[in-house]
C-alpha positions, 0 to 999 in steps of 0.5 A: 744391213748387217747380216751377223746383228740379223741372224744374231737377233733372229737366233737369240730370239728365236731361242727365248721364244721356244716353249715360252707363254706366247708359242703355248697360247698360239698352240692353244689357239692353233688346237681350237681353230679350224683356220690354222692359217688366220691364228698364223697370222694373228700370231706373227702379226702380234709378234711383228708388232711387239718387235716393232715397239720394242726396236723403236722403244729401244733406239729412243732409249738409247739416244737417252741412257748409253747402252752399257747402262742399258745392258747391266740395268737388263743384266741386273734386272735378269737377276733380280727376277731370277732371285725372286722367283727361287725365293718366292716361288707363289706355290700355295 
């Protein structure tokens, strides 16, 4: 195993998840609950399961497009998300 991937993964995502929709909604949860323990659960099991789909997805897509395409489509996607969002910004 490599342990600089693992750590380097585990901090990048670590980071993105911090204040993101997924740690408000399990906050939420969490406030509603008496069973802090089962939303736990619920929350990190959903998580597992996303990361799981997502390195199987993503090893299958890589035996179909080299991976500095798929890096500049992310890249450009990033972008373009990141334009739309200050262009339209869906206020009423």
């Amino acid at each position: 195993m490599d342990l600089k991937v693992m750590f380097t993964t585990f901090g990048m995502i670590f980071l993105a998840e911090l204040g993101d929709k997924t740690q408000l909604a399990t906050f939420a949860f969490a406030a509603e609950s008496k069973t802090r323990l089962a939303v736990f659960l619920g929350s990190a099991g959903a998580l597992i399961l996303t990361s799981l789909l997502a390195v199987l997805f993503g090893s299958a897509v890589a035996r179909l497009i080299p991976p500095n395409y798929i890096k500049m489509g992310a890249g450009a996607l990033f972008v373009i998300l990141g334009l739309w969002m200050l262009l339209f910004p869906g206020g009423k």
